[in-house]
C-alpha positions in Angstrom: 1.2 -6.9 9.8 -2.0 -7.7 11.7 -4.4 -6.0 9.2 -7.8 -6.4 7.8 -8.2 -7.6 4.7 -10.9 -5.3 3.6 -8.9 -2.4 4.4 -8.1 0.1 1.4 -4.3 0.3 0.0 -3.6 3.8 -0.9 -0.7 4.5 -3.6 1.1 8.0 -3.4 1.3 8.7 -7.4 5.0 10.7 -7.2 8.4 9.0 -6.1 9.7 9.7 -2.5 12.9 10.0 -0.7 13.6 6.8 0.9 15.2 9.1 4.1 11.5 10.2 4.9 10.3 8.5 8.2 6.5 8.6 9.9 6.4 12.1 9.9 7.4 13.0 6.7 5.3 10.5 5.3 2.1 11.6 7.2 2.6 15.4 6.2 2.3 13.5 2.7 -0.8 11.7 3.7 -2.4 14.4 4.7 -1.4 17.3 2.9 -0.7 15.9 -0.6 -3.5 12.5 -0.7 -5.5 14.6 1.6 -6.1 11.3 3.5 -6.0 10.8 7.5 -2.7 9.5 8.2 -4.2 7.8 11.6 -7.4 6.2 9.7 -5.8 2.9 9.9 -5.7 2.7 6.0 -2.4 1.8 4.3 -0.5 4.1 2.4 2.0 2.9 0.3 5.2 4.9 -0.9 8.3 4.3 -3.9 11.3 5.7 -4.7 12.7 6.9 -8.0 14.4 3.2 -9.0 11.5 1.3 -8.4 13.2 -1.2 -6.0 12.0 0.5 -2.5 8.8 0.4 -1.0 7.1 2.1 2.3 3.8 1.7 3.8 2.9 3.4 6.6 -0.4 3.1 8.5 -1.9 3.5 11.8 -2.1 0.3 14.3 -4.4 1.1 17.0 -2.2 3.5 19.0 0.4 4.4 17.0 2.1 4.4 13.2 4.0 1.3 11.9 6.6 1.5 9.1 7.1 -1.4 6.9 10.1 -1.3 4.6 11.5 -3.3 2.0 13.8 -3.1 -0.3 14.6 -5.8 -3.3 17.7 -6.7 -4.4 17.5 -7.6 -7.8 14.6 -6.5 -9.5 12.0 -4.2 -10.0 8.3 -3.3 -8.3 5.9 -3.5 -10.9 4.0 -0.1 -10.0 0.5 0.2 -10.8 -1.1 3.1 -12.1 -4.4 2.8 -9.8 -4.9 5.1 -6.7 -6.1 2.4 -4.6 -5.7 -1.5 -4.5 -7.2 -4.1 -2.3 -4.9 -5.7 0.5 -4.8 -8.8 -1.8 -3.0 -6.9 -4.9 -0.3 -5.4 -2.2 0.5 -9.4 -1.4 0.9 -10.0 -5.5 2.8 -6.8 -5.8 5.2 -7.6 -2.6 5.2 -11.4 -4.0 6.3 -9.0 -7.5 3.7 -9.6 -9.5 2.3 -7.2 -12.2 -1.2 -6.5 -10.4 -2.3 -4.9 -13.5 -2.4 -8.1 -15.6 -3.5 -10.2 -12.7 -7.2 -10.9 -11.7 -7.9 -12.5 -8.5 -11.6 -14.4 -8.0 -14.0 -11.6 -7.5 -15.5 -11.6 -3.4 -18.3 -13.6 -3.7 -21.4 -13.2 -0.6 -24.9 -14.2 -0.7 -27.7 -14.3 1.0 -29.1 -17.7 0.8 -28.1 -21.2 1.2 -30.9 -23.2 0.3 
C-alpha cells in the first residue's frame, strides 16, 4: 500500500459479507457512510466473526482491495468511526487500538 500517512481510516460500523467486491463495497461507501468511494480515503470493512478484514480505497486511477484474513484469532474492532493510518498498522499488527496511545504529532514553528 503506497498511502499517506495523514490520510483518514474510515470504519463501516455494521458487519459485511466477505463475498462483496469493489462495487458492492462502494455502493456502501457511498450510500450508507455517505463518503466518496474515489476520495482516496480508506474504508475499512468486517465480517460477522471478526477474523476478516477489507479496505478498499482509491489509488490514483482506480480502486485497490486489500484483504486479509487471520487464522487464529480475533480483530480487536474499535468503536470509533475514524482512526489514523497508524492505528490501522496496530490493529493489522492485532492490537487493541482502544487501549493503545501512540506519541501525539508533534510540529513547531521554531527552532531556536
Amino acid at each position: 500500500m503506497l498511502l499517506n500517512p495523514e490520510i483518514t481510516v474510515w470504519l463501516y460500523k455494521d458487519r459485511v459479507d466477505m463475498r462483496k467486491s469493489i462495487d458492492g463495497l462502494s455502493i456502501i461507501v457511498a450510500s450508507n457512510m455517505a463518503k466518496n468511494p474515489s476520495s482516496g480515503e480508506i474504508f475499512l470493512f468486517f465480517n460477522k466473526g471478526s477474523d476478516k478484514i477489507k479496505i478498499l480505497y482509491w489509488d490514483r486511477n482506480g480502486f485497490c482491495l486489500w484483504y486479509k484474513r487471520l487464522e487464529t484469532s480475533r480483530f480487536k474492532i474499535p468503536k470509533y468511526e475514524s482512526i489514523t493510518y497508524e492505528q490501522l498498522r496496530w490493529l493489522l499488527d492485532g492490537l487493541d487500538i482502544s487501549s493503545v496511545n501512540g506519541y501525539k504529532k508533534s510540529q513547531y514553528q521554531k527552532f531556536f
